[in-house]
PQR file of N, CA, C, O and H, with PARSE charges and radii, in Angstrom:
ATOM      1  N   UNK A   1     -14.708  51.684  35.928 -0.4000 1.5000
ATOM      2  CA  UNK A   1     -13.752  50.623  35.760 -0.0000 2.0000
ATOM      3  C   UNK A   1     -14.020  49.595  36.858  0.5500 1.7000
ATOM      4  O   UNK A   1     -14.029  49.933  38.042 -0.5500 1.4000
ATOM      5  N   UNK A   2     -14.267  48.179  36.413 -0.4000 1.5000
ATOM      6  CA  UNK A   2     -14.154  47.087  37.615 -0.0000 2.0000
ATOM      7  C   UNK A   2     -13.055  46.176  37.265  0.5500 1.7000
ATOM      8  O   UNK A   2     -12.671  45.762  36.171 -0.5500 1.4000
ATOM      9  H   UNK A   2     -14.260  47.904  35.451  0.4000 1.0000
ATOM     10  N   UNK A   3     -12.634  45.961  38.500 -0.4000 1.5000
ATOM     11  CA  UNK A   3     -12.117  44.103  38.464 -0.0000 2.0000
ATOM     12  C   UNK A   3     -12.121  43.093  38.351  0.5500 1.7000
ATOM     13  O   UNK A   3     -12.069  42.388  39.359 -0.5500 1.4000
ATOM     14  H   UNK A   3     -12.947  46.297  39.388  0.4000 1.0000
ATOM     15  N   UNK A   4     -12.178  42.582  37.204 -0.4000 1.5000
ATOM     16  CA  UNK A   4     -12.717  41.191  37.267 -0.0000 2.0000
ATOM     17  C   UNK A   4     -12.079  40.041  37.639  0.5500 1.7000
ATOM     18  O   UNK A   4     -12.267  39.005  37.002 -0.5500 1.4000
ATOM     19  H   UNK A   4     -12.221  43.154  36.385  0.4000 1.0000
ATOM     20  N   UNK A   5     -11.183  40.095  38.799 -0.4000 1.5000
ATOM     21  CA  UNK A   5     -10.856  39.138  39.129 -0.0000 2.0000
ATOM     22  C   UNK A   5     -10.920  39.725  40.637  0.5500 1.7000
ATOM     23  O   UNK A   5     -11.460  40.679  41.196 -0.5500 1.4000
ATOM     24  H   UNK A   5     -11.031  40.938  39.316  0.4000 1.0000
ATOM     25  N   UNK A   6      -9.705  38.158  41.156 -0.4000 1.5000
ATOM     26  CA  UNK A   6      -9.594  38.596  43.072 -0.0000 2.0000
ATOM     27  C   UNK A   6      -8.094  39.002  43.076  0.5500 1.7000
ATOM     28  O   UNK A   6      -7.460  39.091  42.024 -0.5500 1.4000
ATOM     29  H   UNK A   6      -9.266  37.383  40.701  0.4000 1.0000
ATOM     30  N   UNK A   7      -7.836  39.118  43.656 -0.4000 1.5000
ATOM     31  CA  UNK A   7      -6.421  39.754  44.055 -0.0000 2.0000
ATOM     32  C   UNK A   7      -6.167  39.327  45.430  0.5500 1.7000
ATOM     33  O   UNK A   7      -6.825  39.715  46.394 -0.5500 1.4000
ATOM     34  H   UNK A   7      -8.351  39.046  44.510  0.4000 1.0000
ATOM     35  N   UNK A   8      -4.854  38.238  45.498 -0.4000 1.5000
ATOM     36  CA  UNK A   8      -4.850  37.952  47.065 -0.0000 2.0000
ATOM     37  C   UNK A   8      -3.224  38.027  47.173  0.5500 1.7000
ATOM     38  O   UNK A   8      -2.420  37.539  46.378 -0.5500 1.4000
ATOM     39  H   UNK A   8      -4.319  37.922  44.714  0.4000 1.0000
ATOM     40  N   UNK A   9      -3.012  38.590  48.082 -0.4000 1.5000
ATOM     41  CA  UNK A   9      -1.241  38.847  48.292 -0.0000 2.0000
ATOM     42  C   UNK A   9      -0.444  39.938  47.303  0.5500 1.7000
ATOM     43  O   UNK A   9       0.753  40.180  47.452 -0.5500 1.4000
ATOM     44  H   UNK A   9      -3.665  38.986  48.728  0.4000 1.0000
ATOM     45  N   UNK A  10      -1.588  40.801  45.878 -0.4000 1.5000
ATOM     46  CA  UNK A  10      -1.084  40.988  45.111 -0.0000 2.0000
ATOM     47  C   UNK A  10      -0.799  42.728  45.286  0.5500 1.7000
ATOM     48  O   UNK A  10      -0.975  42.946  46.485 -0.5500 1.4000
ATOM     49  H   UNK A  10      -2.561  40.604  45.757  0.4000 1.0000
ATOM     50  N   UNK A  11      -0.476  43.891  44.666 -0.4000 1.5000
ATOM     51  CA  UNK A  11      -0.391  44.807  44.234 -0.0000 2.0000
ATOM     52  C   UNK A  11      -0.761  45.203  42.988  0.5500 1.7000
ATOM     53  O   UNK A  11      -0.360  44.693  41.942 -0.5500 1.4000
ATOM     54  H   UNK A  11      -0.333  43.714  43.692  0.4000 1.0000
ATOM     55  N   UNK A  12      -1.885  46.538  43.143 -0.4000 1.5000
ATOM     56  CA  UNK A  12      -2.494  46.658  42.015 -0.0000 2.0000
ATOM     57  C   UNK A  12      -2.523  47.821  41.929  0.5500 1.7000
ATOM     58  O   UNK A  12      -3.194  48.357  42.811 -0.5500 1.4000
ATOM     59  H   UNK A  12      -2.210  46.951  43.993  0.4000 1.0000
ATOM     60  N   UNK A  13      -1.972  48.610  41.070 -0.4000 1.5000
ATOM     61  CA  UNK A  13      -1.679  49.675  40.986 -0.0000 2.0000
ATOM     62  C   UNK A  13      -2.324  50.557  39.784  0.5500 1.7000
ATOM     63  O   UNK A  13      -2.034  50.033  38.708 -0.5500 1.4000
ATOM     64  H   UNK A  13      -1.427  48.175  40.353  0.4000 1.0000
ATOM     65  N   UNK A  14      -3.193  51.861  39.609 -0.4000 1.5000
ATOM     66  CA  UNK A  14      -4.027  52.509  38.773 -0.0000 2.0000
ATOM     67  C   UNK A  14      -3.048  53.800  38.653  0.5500 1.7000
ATOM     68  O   UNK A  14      -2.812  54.354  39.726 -0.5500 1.4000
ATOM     69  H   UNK A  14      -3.428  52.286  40.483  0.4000 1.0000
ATOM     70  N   UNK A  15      -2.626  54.188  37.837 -0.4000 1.5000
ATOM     71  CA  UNK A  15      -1.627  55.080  37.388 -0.0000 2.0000
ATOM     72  C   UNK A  15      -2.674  56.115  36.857  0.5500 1.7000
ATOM     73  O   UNK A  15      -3.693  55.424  36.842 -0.5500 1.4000
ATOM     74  H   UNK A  15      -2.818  53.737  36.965  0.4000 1.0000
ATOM     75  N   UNK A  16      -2.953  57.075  36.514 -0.4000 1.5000
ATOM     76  CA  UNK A  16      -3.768  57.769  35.915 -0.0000 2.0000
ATOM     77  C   UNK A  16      -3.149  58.828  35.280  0.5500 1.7000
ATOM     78  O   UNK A  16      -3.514  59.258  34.186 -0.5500 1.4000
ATOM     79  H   UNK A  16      -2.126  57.636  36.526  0.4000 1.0000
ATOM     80  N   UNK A  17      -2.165  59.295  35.966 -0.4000 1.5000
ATOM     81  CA  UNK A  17      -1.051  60.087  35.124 -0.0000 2.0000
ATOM     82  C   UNK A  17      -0.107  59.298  33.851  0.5500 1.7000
ATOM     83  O   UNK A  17       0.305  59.946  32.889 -0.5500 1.4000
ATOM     84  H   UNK A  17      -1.868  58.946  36.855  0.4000 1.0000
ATOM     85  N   UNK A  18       0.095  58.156  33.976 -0.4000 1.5000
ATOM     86  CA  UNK A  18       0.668  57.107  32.950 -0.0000 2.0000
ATOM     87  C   UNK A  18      -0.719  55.903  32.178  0.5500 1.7000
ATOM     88  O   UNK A  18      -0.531  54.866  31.543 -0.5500 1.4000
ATOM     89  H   UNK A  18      -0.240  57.629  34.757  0.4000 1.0000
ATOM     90  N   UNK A  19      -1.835  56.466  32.500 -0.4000 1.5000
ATOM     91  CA  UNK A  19      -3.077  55.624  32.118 -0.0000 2.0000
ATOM     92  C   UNK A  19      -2.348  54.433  31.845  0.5500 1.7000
ATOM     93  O   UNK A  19      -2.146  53.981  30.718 -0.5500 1.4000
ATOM     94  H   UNK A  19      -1.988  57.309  33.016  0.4000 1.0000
ATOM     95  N   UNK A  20      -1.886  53.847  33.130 -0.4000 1.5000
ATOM     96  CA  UNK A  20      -1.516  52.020  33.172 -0.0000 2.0000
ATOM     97  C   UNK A  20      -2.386  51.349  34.328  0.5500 1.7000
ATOM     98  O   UNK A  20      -3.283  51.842  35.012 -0.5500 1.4000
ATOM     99  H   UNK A  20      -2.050  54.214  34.045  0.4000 1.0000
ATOM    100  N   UNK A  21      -2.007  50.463  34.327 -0.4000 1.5000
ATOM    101  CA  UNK A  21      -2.337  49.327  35.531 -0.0000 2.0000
ATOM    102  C   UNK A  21      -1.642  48.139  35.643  0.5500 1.7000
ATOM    103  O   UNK A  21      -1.869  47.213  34.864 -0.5500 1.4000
ATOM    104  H   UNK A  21      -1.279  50.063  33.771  0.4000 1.0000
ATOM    105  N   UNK A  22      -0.629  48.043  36.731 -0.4000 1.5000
ATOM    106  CA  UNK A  22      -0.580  47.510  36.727 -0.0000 2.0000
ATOM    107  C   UNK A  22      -0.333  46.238  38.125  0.5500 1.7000
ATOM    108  O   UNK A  22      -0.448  46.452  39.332 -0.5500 1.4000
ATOM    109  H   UNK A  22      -0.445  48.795  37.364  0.4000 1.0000
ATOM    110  N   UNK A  23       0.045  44.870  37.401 -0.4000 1.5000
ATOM    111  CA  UNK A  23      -0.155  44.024  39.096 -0.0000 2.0000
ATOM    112  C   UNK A  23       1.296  43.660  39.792  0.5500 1.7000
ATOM    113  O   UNK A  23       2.172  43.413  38.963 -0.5500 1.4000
ATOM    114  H   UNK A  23       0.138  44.695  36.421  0.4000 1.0000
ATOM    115  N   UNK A  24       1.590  43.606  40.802 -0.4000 1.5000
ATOM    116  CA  UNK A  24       3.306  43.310  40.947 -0.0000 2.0000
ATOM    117  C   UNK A  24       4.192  43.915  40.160  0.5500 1.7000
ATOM    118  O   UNK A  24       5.276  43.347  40.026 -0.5500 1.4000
ATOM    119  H   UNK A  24       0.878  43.807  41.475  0.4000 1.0000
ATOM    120  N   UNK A  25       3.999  44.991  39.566 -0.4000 1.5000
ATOM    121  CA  UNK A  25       5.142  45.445  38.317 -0.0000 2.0000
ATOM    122  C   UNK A  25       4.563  45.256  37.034  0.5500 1.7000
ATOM    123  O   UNK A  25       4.658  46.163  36.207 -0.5500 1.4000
ATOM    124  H   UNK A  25       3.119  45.453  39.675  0.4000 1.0000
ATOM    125  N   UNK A  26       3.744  43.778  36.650 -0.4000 1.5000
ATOM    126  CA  UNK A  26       3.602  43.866  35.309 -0.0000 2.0000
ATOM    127  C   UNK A  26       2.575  44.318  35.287  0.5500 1.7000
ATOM    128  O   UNK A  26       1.783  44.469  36.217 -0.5500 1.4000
ATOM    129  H   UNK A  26       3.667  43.041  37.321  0.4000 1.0000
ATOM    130  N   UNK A  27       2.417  44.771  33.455 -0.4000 1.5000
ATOM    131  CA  UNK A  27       1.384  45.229  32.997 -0.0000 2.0000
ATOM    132  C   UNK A  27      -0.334  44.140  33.353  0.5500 1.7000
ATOM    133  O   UNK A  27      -0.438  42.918  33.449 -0.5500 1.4000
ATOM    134  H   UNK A  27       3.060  44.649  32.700  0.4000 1.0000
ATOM    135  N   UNK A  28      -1.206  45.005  33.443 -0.4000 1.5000
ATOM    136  CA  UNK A  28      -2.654  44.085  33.470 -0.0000 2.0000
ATOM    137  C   UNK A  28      -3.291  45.203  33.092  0.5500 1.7000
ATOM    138  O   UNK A  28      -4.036  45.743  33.910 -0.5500 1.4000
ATOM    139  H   UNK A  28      -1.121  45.999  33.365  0.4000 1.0000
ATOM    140  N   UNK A  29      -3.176  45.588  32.198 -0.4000 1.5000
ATOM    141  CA  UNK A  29      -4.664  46.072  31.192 -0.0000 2.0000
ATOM    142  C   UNK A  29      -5.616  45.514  30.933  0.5500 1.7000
ATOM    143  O   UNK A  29      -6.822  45.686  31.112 -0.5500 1.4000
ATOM    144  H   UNK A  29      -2.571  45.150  31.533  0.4000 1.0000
ATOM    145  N   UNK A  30      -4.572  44.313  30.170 -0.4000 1.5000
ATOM    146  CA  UNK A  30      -6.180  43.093  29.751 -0.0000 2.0000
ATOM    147  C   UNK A  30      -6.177  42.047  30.499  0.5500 1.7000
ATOM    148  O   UNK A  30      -5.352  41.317  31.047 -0.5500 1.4000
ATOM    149  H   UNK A  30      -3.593  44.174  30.025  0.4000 1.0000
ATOM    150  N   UNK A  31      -7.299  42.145  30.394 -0.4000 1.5000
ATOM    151  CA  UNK A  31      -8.236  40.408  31.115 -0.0000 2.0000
ATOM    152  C   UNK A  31      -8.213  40.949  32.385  0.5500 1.7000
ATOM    153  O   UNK A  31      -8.791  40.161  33.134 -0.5500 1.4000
ATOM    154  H   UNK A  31      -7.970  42.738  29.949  0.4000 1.0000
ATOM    155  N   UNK A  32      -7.758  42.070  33.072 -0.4000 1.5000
ATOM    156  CA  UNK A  32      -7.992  42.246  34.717 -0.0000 2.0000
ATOM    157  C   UNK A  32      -9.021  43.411  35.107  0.5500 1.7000
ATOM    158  O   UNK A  32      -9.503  43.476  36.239 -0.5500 1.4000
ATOM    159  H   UNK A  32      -7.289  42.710  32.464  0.4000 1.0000
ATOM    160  N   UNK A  33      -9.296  44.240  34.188 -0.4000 1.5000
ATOM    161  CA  UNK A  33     -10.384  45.443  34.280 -0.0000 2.0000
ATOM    162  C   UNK A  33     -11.591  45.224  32.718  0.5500 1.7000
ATOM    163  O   UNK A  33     -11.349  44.787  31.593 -0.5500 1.4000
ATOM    164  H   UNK A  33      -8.905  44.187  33.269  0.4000 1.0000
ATOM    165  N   UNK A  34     -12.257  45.498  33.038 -0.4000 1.5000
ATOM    166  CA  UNK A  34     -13.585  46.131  32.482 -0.0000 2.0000
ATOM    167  C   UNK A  34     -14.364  47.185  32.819  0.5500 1.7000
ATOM    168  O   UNK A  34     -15.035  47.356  33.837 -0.5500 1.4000
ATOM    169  H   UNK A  34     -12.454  45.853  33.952  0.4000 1.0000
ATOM    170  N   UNK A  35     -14.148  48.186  31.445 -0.4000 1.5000
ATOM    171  CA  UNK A  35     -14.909  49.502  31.458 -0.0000 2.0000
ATOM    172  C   UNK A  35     -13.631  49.926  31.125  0.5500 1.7000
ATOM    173  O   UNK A  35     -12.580  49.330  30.889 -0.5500 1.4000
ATOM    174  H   UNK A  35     -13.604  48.047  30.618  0.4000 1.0000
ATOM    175  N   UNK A  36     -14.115  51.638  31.174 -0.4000 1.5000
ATOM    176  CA  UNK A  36     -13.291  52.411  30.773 -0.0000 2.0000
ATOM    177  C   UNK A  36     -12.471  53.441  31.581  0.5500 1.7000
ATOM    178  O   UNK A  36     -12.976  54.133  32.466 -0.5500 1.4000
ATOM    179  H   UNK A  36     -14.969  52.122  31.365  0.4000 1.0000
ATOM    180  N   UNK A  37     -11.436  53.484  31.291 -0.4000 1.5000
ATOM    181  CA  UNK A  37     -10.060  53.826  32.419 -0.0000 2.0000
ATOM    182  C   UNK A  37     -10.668  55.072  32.928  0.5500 1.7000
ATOM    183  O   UNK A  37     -11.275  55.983  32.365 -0.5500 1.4000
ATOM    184  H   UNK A  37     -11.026  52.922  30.573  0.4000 1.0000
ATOM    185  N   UNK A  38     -10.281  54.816  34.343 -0.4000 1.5000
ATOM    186  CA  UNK A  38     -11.029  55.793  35.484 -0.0000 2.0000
ATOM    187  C   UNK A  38     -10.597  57.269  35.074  0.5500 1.7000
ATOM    188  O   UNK A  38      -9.489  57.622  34.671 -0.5500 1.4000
ATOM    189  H   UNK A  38      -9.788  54.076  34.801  0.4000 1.0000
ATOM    190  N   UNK A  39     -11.771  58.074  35.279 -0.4000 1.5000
ATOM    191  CA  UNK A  39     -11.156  59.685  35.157 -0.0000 2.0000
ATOM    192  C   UNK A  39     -11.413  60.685  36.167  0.5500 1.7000
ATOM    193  O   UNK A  39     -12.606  60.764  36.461 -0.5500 1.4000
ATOM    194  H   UNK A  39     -12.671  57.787  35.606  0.4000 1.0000
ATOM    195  N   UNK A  40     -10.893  61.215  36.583 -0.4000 1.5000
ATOM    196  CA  UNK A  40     -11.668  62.102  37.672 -0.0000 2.0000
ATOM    197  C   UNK A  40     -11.364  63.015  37.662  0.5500 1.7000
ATOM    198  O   UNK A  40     -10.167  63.293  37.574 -0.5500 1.4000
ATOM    199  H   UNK A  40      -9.925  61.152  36.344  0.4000 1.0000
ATOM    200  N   UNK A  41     -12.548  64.133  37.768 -0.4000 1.5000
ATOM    201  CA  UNK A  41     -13.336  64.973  37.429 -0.0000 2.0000
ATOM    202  C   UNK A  41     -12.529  66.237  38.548  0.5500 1.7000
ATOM    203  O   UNK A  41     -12.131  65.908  39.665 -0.5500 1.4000
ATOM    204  H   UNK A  41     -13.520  63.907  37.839  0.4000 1.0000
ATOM    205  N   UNK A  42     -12.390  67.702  38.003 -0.4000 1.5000
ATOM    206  CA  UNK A  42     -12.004  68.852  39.119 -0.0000 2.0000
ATOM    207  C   UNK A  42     -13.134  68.546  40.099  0.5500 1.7000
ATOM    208  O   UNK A  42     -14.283  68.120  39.982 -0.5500 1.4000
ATOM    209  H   UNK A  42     -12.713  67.970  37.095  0.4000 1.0000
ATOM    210  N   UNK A  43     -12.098  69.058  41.443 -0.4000 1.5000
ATOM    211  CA  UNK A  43     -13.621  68.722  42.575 -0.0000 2.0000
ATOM    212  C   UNK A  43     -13.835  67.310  43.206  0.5500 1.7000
ATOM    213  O   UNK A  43     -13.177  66.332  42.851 -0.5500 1.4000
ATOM    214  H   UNK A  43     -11.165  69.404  41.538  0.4000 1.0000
ATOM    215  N   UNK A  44     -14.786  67.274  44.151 -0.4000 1.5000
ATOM    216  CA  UNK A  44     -14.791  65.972  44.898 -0.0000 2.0000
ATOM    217  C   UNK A  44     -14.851  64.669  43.220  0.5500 1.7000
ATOM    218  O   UNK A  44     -15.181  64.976  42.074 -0.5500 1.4000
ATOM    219  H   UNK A  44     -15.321  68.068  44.439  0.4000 1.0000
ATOM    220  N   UNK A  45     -14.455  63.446  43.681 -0.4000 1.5000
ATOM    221  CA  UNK A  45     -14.701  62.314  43.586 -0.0000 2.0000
ATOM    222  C   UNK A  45     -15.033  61.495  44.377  0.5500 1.7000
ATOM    223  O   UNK A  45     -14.895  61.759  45.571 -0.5500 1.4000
ATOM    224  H   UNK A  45     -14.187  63.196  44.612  0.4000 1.0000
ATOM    225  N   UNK A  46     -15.496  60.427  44.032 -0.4000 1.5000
ATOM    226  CA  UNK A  46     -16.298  59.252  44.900 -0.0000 2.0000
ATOM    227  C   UNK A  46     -15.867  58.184  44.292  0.5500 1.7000
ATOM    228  O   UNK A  46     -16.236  57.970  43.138 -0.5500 1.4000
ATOM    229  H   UNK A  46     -15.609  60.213  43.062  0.4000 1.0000
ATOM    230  N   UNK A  47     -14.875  57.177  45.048 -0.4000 1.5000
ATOM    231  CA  UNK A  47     -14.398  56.124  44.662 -0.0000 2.0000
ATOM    232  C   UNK A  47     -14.636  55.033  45.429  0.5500 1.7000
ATOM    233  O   UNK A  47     -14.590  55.137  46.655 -0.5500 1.4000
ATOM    234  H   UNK A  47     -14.574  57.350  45.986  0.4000 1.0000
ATOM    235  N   UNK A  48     -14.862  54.098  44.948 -0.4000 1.5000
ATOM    236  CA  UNK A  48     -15.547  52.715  45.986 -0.0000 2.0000
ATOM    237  C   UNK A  48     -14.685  51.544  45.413  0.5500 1.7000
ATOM    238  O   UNK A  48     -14.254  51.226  44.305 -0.5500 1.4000
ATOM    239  H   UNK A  48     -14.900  54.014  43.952  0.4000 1.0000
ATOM    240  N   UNK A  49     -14.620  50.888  47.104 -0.4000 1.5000
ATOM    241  CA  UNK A  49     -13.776  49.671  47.151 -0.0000 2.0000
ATOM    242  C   UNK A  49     -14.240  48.845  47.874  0.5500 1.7000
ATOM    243  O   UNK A  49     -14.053  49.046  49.074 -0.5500 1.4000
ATOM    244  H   UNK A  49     -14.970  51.146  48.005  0.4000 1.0000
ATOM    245  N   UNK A  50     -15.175  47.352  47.402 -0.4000 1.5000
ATOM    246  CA  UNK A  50     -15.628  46.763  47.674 -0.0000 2.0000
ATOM    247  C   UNK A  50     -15.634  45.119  47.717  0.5500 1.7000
ATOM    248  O   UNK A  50     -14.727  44.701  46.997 -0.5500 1.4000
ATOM    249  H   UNK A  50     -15.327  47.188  46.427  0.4000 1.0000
ATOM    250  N   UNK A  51     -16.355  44.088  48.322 -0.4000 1.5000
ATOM    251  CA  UNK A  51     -15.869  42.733  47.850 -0.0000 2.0000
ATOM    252  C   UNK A  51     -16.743  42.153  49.085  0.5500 1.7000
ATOM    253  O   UNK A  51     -17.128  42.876  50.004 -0.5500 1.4000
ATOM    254  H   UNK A  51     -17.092  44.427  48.907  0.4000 1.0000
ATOM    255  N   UNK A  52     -16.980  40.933  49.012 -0.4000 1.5000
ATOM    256  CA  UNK A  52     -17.428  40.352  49.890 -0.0000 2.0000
ATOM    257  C   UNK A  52     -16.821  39.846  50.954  0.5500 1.7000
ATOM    258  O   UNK A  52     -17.581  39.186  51.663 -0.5500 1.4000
ATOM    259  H   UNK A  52     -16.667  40.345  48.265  0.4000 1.0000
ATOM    260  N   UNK A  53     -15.708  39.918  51.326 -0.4000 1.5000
ATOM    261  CA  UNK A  53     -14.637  39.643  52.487 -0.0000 2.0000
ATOM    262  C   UNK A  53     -13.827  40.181  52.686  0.5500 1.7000
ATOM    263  O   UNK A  53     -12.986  39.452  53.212 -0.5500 1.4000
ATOM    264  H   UNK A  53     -15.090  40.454  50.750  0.4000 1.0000
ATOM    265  N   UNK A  54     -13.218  41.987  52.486 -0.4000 1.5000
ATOM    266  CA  UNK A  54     -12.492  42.518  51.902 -0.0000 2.0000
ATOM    267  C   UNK A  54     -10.844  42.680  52.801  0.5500 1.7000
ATOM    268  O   UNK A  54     -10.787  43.351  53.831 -0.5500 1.4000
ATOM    269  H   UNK A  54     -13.902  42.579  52.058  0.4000 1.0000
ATOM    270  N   UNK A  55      -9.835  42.103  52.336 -0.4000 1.5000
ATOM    271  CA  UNK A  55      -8.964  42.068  53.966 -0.0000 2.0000
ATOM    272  C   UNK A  55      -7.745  43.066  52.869  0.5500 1.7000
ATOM    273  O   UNK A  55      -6.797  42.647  52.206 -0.5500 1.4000
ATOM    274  H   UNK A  55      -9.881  41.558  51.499  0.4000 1.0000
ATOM    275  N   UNK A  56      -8.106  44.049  52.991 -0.4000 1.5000
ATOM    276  CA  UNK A  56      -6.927  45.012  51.996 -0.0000 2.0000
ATOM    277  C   UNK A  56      -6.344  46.146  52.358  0.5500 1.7000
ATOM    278  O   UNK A  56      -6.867  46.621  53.365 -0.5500 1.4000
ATOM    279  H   UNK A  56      -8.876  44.390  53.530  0.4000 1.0000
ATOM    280  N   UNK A  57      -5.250  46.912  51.824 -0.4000 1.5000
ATOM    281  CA  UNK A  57      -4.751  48.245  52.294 -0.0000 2.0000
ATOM    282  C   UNK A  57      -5.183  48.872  51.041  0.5500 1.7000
ATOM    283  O   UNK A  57      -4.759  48.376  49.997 -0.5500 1.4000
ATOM    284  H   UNK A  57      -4.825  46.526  51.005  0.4000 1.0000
ATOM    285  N   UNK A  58      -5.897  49.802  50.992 -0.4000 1.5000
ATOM    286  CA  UNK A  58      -5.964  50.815  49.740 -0.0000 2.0000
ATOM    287  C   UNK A  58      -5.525  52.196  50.157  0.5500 1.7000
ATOM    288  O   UNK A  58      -5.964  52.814  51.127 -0.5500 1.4000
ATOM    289  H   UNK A  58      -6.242  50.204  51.840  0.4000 1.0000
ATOM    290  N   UNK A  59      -4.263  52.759  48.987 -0.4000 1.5000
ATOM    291  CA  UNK A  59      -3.970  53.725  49.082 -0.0000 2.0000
ATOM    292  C   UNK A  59      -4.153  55.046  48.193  0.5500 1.7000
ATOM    293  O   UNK A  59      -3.791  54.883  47.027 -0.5500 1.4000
ATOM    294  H   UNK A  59      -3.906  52.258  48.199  0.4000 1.0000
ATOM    295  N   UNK A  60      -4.548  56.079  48.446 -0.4000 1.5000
ATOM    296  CA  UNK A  60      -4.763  57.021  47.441 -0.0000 2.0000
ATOM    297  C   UNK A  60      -3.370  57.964  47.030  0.5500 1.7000
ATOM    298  O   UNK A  60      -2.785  58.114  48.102 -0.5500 1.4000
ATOM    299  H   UNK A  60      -4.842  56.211  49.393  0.4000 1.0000
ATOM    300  N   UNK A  61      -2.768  58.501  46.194 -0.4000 1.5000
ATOM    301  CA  UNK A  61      -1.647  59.452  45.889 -0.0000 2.0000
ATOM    302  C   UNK A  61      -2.332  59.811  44.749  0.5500 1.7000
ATOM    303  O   UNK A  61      -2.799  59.105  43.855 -0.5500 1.4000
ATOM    304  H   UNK A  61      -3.243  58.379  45.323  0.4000 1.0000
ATOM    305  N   UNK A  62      -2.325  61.793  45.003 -0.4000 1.5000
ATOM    306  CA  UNK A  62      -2.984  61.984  43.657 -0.0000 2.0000
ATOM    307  C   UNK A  62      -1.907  63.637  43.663  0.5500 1.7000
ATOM    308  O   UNK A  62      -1.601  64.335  44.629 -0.5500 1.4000
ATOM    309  H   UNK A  62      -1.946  62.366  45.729  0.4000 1.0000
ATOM    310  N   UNK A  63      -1.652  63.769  42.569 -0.4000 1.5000
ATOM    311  CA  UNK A  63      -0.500  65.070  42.156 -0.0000 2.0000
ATOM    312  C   UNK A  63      -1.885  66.207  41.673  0.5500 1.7000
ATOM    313  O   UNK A  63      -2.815  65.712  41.037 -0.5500 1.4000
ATOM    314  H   UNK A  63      -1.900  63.202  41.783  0.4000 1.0000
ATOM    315  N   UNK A  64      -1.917  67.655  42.015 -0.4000 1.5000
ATOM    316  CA  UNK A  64      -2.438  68.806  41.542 -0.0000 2.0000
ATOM    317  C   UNK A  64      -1.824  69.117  40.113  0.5500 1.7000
ATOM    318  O   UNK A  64      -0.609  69.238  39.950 -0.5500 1.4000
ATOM    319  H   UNK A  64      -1.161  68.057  42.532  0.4000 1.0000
ATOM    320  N   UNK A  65      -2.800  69.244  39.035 -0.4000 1.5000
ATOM    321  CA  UNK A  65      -2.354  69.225  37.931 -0.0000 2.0000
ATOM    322  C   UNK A  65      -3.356  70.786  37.607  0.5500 1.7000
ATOM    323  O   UNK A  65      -4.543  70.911  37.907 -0.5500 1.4000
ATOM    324  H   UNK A  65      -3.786  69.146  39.167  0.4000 1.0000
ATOM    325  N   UNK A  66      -2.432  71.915  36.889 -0.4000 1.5000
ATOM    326  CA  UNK A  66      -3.313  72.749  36.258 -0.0000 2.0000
ATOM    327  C   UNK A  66      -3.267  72.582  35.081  0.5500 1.7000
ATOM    328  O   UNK A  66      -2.200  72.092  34.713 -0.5500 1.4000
ATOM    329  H   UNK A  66      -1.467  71.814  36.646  0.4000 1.0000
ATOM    330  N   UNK A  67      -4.336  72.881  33.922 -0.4000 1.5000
ATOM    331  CA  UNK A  67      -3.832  72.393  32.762 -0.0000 2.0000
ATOM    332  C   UNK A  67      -3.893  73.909  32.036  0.5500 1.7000
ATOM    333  O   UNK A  67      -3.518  74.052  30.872 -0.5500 1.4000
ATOM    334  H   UNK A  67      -5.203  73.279  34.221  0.4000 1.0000
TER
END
């Protein structure tokens, strides 16, 4: 999954338990990602956060799910 845009002042939020996304509260499914909604795998993951000037807080919260 990428971003295709910038995000400045905003909140962007990847739900994966509610497969949403969204920015300030509202929905951004479309027009703000390309590809297909992130999944991750039992076991390590590798997630990257990148940009050419990057001035951001990224936070991870992830719940133990057995299925």
């Amino acid at each position: 999954m990428t971003l295709t845009t910038t995000l400045s002042g905003q909140t962007l939020v990847i739900d994966g338990a509610k497969a949403t996304i969204t920015r300030n509260g509202a929905n951004a499914m479309s027009g703000l990602v390309a590809g297909d909604f992130v999944q991750l795998e039992p076991g390590a993951n590798q997630l990257v956060f990148e940009g050419g000037a990057p001035n951001a807080t990224v936070t991870f919260g992830w719940r133990h799910r057995f299925l």
